[in-house]
SELUMSE-185002 format. One record per atom (N, C-alpha, C, O): residue number from 1; chain; atom name; x, y, z. Coordinates in steps of 0.2 Angstrom, whole numbers, always signed. Layout:
BEGIN
(NUM; A; CA; (X; Y; Z))
...
***
This chain:
BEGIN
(1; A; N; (+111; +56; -86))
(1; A; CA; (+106; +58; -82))
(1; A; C; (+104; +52; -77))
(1; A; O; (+102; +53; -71))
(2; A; N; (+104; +47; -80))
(2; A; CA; (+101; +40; -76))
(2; A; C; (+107; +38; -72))
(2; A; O; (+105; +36; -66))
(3; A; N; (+113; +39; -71))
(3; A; CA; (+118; +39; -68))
(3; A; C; (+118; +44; -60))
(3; A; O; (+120; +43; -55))
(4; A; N; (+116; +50; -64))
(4; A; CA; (+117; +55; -59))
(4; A; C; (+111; +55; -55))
(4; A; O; (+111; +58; -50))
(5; A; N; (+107; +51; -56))
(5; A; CA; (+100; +50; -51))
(5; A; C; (+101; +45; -50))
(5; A; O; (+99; +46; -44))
(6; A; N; (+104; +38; -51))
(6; A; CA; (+106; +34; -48))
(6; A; C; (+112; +36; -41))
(6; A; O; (+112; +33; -36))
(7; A; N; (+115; +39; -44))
(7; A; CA; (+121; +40; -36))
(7; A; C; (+116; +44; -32))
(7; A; O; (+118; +44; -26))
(8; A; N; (+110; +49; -33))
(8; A; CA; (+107; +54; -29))
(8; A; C; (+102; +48; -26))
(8; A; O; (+99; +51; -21))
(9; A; N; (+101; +42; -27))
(9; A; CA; (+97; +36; -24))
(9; A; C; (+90; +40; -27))
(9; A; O; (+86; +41; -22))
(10; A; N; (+88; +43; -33))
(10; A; CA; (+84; +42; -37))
(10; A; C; (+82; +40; -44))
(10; A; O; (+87; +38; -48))
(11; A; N; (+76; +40; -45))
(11; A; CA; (+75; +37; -50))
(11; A; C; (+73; +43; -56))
(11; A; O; (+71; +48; -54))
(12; A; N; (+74; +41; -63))
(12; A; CA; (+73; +43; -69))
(12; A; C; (+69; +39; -73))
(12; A; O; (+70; +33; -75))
(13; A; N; (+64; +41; -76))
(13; A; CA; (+59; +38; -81))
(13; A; C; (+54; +43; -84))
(13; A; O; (+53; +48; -82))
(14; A; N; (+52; +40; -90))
(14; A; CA; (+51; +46; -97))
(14; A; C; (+42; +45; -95))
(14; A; O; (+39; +39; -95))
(15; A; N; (+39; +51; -95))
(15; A; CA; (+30; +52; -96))
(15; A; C; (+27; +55; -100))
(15; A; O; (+27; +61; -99))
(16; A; N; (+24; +53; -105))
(16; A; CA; (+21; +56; -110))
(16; A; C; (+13; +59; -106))
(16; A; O; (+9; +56; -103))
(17; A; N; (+13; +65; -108))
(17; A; CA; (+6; +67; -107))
(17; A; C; (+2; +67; -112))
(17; A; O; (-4; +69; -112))
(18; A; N; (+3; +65; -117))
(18; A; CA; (-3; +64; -122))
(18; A; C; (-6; +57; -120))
(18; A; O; (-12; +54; -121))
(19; A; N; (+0; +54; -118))
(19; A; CA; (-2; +44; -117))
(19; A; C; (-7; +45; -111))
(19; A; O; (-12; +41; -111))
(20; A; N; (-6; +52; -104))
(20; A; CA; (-5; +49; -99))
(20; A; C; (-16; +53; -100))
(20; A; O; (-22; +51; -97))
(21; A; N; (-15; +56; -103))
(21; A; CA; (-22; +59; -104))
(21; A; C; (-26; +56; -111))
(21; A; O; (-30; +60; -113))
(22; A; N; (-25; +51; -113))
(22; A; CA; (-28; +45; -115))
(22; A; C; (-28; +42; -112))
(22; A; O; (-32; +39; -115))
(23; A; N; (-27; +37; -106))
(23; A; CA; (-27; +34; -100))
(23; A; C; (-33; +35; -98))
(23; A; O; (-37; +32; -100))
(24; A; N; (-33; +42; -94))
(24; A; CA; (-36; +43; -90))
(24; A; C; (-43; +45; -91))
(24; A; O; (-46; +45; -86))
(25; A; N; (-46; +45; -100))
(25; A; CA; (-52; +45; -101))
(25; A; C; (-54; +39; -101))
(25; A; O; (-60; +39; -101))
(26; A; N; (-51; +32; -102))
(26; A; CA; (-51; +27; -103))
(26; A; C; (-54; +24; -95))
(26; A; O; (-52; +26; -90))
(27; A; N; (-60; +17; -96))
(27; A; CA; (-60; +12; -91))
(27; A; C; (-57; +9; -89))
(27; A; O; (-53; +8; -94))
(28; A; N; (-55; +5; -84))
(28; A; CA; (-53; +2; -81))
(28; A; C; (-49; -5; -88))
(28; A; O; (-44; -6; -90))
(29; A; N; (-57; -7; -89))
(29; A; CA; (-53; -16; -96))
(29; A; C; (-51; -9; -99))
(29; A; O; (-45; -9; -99))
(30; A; N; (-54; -4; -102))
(30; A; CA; (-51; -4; -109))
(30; A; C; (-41; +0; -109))
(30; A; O; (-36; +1; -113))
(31; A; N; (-43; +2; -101))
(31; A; CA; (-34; +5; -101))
(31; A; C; (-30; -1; -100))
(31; A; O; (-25; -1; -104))
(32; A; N; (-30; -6; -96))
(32; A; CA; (-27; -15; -96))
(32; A; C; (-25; -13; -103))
(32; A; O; (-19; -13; -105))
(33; A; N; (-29; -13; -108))
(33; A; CA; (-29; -15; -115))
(33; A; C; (-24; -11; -117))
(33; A; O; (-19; -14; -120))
(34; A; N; (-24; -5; -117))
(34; A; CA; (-21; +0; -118))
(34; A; C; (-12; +1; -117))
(34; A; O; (-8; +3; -121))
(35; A; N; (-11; -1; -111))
(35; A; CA; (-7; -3; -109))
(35; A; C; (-3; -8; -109))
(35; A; O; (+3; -7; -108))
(36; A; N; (-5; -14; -110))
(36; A; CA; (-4; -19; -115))
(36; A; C; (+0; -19; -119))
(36; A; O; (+6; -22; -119))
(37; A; N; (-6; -14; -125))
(37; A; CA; (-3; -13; -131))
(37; A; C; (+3; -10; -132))
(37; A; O; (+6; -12; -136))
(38; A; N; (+5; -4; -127))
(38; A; CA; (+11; -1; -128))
(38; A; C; (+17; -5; -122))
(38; A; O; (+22; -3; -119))
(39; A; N; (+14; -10; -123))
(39; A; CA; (+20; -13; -117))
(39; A; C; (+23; -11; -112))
(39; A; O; (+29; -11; -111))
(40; A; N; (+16; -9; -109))
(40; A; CA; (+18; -5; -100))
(40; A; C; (+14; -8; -97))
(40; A; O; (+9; -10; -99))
(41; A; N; (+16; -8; -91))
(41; A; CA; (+12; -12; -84))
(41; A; C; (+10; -9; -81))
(41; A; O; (+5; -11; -78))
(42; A; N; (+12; -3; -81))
(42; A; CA; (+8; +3; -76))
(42; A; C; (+9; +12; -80))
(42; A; O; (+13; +15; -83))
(43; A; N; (+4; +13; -79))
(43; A; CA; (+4; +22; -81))
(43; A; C; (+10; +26; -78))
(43; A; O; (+12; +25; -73))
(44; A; N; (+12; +31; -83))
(44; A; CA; (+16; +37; -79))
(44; A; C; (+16; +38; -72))
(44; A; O; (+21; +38; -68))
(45; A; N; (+8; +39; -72))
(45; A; CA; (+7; +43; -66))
(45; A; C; (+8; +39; -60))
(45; A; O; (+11; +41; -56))
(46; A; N; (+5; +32; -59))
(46; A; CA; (+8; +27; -58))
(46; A; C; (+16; +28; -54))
(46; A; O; (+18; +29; -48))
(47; A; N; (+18; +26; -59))
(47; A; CA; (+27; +25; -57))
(47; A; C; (+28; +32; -54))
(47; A; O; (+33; +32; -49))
(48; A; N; (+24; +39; -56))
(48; A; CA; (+28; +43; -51))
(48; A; C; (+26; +44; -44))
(48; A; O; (+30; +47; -40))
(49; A; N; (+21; +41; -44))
(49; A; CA; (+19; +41; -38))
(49; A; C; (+24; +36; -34))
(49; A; O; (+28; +38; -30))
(50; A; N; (+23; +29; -36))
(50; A; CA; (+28; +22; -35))
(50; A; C; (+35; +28; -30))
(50; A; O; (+37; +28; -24))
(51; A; N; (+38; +31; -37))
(51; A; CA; (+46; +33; -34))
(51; A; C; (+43; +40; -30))
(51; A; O; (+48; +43; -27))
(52; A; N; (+38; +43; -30))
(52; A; CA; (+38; +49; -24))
(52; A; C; (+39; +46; -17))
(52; A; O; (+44; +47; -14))
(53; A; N; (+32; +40; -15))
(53; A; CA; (+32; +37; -9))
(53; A; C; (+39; +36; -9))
(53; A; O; (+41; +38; -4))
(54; A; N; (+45; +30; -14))
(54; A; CA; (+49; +28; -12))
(54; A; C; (+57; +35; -11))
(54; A; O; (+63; +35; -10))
(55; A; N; (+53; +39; -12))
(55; A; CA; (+62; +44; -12))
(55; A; C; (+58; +47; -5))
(55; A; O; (+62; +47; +0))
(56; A; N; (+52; +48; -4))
(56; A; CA; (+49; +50; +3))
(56; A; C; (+49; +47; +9))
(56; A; O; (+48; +49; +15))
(57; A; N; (+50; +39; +7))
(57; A; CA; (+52; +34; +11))
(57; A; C; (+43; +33; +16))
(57; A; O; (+42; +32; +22))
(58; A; N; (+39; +32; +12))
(58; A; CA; (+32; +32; +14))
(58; A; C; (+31; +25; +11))
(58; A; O; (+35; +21; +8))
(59; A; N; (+24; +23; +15))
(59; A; CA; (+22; +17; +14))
(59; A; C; (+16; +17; +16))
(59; A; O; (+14; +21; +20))
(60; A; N; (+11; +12; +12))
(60; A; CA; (+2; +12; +14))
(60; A; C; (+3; +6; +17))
(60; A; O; (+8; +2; +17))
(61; A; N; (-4; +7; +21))
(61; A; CA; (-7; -1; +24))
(61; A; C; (-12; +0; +23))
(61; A; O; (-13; +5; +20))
(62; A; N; (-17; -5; +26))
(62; A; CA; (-25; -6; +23))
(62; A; C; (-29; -6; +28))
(62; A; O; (-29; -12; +31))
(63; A; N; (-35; -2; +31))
(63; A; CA; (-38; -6; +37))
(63; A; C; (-44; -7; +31))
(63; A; O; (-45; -6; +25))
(64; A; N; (-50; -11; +35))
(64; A; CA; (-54; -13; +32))
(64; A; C; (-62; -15; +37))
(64; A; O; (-62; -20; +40))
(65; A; N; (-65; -13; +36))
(65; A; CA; (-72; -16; +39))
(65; A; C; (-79; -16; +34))
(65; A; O; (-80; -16; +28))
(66; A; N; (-84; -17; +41))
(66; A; CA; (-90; -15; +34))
(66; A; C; (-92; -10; +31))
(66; A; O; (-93; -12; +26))
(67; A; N; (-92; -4; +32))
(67; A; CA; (-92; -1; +31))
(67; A; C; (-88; +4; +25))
(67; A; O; (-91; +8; +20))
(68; A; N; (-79; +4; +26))
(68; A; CA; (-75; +5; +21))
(68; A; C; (-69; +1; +20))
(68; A; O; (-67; -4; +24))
(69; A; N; (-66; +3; +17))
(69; A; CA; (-61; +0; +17))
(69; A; C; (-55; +7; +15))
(69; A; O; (-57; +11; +11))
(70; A; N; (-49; +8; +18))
(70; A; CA; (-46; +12; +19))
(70; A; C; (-39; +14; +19))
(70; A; O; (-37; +13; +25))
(71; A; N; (-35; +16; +14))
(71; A; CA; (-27; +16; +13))
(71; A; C; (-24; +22; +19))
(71; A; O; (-27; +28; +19))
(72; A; N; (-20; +21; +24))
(72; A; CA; (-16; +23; +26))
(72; A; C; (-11; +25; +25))
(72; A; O; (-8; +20; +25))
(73; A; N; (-6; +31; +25))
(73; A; CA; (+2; +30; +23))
(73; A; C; (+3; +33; +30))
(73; A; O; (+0; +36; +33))
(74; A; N; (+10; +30; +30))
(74; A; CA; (+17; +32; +37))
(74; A; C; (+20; +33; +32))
(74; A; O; (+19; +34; +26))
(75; A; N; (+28; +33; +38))
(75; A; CA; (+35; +31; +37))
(75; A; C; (+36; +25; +36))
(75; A; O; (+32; +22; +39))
(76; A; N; (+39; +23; +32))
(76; A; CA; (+43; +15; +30))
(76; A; C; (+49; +14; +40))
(76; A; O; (+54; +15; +43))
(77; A; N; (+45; +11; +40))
(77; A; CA; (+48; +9; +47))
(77; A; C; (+45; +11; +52))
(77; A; O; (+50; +11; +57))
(78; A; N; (+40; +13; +55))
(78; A; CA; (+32; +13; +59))
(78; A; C; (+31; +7; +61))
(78; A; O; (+30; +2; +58))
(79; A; N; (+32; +8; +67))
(79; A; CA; (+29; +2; +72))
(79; A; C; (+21; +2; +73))
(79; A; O; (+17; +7; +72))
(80; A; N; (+19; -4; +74))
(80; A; CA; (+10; -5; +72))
(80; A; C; (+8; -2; +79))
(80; A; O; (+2; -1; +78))
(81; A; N; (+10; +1; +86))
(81; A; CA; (+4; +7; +90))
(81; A; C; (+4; +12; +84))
(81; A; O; (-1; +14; +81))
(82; A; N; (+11; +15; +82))
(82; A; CA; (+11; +23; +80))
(82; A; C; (+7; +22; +73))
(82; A; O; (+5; +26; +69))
(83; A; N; (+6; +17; +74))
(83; A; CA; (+2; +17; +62))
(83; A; C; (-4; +16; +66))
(83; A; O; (-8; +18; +62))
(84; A; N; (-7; +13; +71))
(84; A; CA; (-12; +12; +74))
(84; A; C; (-14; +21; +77))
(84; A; O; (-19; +24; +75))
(85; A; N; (-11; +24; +79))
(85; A; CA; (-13; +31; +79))
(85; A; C; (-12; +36; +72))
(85; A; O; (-12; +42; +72))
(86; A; N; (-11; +33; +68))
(86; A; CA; (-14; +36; +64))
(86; A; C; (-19; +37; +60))
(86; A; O; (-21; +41; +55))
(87; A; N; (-23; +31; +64))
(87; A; CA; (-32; +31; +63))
(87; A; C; (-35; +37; +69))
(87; A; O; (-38; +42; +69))
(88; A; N; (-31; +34; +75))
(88; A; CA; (-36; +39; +79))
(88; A; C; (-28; +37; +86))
(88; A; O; (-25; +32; +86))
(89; A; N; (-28; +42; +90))
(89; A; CA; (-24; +44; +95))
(89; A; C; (-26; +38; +102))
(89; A; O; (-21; +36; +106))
(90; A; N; (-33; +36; +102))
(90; A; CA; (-35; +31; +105))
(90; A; C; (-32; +23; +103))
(90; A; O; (-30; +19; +107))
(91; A; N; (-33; +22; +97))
(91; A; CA; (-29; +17; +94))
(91; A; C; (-22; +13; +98))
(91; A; O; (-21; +7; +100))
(92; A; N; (-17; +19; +97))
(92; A; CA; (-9; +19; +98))
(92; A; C; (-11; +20; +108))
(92; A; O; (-8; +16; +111))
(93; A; N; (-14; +23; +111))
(93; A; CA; (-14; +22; +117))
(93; A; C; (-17; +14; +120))
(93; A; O; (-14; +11; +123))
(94; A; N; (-21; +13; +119))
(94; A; CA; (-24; +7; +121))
(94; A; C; (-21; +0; +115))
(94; A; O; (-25; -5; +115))
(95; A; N; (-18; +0; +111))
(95; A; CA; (-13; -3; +109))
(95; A; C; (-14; -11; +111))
(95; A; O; (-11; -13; +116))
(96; A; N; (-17; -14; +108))
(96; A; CA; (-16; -23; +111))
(96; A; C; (-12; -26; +106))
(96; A; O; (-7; -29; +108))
(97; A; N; (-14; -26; +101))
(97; A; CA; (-9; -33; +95))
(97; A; C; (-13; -29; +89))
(97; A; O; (-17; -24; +90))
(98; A; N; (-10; -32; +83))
(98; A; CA; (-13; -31; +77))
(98; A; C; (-11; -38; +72))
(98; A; O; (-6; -41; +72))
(99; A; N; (-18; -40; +69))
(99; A; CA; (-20; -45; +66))
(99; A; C; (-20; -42; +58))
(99; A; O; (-23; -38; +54))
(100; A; N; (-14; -46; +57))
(100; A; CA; (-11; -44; +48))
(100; A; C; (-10; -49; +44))
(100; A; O; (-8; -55; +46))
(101; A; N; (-11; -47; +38))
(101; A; CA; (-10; -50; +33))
(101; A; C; (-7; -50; +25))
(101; A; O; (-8; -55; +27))
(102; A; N; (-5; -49; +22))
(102; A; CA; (-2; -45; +17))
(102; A; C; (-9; -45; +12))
(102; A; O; (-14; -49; +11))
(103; A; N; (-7; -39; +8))
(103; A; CA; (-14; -37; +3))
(103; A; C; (-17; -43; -1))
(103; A; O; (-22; -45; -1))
(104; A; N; (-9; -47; -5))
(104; A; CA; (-9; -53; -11))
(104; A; C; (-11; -58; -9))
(104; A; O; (-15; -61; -13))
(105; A; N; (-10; -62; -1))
(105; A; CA; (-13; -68; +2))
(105; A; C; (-21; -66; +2))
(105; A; O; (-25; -69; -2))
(106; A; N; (-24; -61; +6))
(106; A; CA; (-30; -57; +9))
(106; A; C; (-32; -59; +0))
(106; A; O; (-35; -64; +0))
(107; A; N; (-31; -55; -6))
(107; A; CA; (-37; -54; -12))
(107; A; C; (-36; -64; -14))
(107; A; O; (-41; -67; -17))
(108; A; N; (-30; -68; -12))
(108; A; CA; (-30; -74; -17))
(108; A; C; (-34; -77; -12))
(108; A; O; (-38; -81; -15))
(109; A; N; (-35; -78; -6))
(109; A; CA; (-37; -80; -1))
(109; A; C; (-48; -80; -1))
(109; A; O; (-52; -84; -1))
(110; A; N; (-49; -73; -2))
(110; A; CA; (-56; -67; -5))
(110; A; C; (-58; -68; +2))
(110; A; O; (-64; -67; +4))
(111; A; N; (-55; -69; +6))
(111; A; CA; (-60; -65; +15))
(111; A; C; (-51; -67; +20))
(111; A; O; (-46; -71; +19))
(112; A; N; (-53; -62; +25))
(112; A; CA; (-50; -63; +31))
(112; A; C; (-52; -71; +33))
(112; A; O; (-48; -76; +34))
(113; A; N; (-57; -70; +33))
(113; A; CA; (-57; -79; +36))
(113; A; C; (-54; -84; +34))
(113; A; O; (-52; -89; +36))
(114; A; N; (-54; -82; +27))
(114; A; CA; (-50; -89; +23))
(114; A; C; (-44; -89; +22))
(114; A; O; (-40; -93; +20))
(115; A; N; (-42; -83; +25))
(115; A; CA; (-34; -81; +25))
(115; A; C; (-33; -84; +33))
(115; A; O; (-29; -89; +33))
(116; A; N; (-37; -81; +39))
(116; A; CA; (-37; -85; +44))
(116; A; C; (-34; -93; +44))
(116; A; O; (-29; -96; +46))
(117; A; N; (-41; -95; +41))
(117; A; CA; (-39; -106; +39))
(117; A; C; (-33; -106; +36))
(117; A; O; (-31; -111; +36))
(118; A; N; (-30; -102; +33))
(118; A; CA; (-26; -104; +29))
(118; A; C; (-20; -103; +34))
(118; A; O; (-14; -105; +33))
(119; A; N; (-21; -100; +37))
(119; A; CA; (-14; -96; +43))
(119; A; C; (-8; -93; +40))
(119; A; O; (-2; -94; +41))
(120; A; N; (-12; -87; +35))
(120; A; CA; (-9; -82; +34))
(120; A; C; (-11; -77; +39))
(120; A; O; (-8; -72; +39))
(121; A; N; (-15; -76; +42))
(121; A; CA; (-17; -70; +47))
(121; A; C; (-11; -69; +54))
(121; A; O; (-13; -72; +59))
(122; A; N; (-6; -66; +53))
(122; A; CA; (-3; -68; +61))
(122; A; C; (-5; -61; +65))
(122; A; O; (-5; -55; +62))
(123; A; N; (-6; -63; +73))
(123; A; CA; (-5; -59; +77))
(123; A; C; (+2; -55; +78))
(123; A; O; (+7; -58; +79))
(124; A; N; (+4; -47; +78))
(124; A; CA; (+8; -44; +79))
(124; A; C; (+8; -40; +86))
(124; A; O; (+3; -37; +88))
(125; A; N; (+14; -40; +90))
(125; A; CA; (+14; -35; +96))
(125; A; C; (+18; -26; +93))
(125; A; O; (+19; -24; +87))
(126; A; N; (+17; -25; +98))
(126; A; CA; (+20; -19; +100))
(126; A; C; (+27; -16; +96))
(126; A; O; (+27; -10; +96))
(127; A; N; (+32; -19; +94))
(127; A; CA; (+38; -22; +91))
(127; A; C; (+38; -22; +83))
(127; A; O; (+42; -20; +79))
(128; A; N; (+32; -25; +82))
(128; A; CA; (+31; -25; +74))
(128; A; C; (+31; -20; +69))
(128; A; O; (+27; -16; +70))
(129; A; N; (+34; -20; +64))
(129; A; CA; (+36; -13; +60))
(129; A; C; (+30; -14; +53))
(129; A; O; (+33; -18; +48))
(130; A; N; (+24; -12; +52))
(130; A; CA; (+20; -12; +47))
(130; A; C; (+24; -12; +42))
(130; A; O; (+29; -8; +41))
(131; A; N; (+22; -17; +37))
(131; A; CA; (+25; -15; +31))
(131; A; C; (+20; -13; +23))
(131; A; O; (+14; -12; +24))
(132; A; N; (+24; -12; +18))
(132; A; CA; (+16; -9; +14))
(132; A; C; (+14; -13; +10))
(132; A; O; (+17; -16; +6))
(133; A; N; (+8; -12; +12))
(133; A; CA; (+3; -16; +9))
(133; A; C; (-1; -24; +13))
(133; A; O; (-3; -30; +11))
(134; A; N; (+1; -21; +19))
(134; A; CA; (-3; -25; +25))
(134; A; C; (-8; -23; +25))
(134; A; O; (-9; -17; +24))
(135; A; N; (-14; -29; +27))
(135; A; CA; (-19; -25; +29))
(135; A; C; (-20; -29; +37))
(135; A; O; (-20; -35; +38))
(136; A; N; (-21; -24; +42))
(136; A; CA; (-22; -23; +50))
(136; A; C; (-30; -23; +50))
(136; A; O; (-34; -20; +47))
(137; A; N; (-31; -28; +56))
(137; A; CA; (-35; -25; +60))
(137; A; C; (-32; -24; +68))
(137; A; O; (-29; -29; +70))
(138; A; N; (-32; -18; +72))
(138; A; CA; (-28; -16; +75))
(138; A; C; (-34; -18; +81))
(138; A; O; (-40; -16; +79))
(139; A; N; (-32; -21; +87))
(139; A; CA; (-35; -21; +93))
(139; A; C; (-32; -19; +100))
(139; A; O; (-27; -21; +102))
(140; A; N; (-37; -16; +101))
(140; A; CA; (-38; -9; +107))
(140; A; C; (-39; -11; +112))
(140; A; O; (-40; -17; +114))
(141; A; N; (-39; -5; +117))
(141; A; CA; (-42; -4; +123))
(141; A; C; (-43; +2; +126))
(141; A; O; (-37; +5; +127))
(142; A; N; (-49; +7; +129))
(142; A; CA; (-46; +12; +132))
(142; A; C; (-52; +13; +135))
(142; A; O; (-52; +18; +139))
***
């Protein structure tokens, strides 16, 4: 079976629903724990998610302000106007640069700004293909 989903460029993995709805009453520390203990990294539901986006060829990015903070998905290969219009139509037409970063420097860093100093933040053109788990601030005009 693992053979024949490997040549079809998918994946195979085993999900227990009793595991997966003991999780899901569980908080945050005490599922860590939980999963731990059964020497897993991540939940069922997790991983099928993981390989749906990956056989759908989907990807998220991040935008973020004061008010929210906010997961987007594309296609895996979306240039930053067209993922910029997938906030709003205005976005992708008045298109200037987008200001990105990846998720992992942005949380080790704890603000844009100090990702900034550190010059992890690069400007991107028109040409730039979002990748997942950027987070953009897209700048506009219109």
């Amino acid at each position: 079976m693992r053979d024949y989903a490997k040549d079809e460029g998918s994946e195979v993995f085993v999900i227990c629903a009793q595991i997966e709805q003991e999780i899901a009453e569980l908080d945050d520390e005490e599922r860590k724990m939980f999963l731990d203990d059964l020497g897993l990294k991540e939940s069922g539901l997790e991983k099928m998610i993981r390989a749906s986006y990956s056989l759908l060829g989907l990807i998220s990015y991040i935008t973020s302000g004061e008010i929210e903070t906010k997961a987007w998905t594309i296609k895996k290969g979306t240039k930053a106007p067209q993922a910029a219009g997938k906030i709003h139509s205005d976005f992708e037409r008045g298109f200037i640069r987008a200001e990105v970063v990846s998720y992992d420097n942005l949380t080790e860093q704890g603000s844009m700004s100090a990702a900034k100093e550190k010059g992890l933040v690069r400007s991107e053109g028109k040409e730039y293909i979002v990748q997942d788990g950027d987070v953009v601030l897209f700048r506009f005009n219109v």
